[in-house]
Phi, psi and omega in degrees: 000120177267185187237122186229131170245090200271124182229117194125180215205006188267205179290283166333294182303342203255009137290344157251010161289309178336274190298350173273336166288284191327317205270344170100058157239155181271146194229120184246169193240134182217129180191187206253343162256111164315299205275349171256027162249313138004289156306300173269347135354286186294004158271327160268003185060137180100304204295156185234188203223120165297158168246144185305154183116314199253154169311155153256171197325161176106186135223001167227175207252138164250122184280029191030074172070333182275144168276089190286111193259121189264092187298341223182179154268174199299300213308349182256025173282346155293326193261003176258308189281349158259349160280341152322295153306321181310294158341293173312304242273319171292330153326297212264336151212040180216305162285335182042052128237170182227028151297046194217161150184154181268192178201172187232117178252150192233136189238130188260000000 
């Protein structure tokens, strides 16, 4: 059984807290609102709630496979989560696959 520290409180974290509960590992939730970390702990059952801030359990850390990239300033994260749609909008009604992606090449 491993010790895991899912940081953040959205969707994501509380889908990979899920399968990390699931999987027999202990799991804590860490996020910048104490009561809504709380909150979902007590929703996945098991999980206990961490404090922002502090190291969390552990020493390593995993991206799951992503390659992280610093696009920015916060605004251009609006402009990501709409190529995301783009995505869809073209699957659903232009390309008819879901064979399709965009991709970003970085030339050094």
């Amino acid at each position: 059984m491993s010790s895991i520290s899912i940081i953040g409180l959205g969707n994501m974290a509380s889908a990979l807290a899920d399968r990390a509960l699931a999987g027999g590992n202990a799991v804590e939730i860490i996020g910048r609102d104490p009561a809504k970390a709380k909150e979902l702990a007590g929703a996945l059952g098991g999980a206990t709630v961490g404090t922002a801030g502090a190291a969390p359990a552990g020493d390593i850390v995993i991206s799951l496979g992503l390659r992280p990239m610093d696009t920015g300033q916060l605004a251009m994260a609006r402009t990501l989560e709409n190529t995301g749609l783009l995505m869809l909008g073209l699957v659903a009604h232009s390309v008819k696959h879901t064979n399709f992606f965009l991709d970003v090449s970085i030339l050094s």
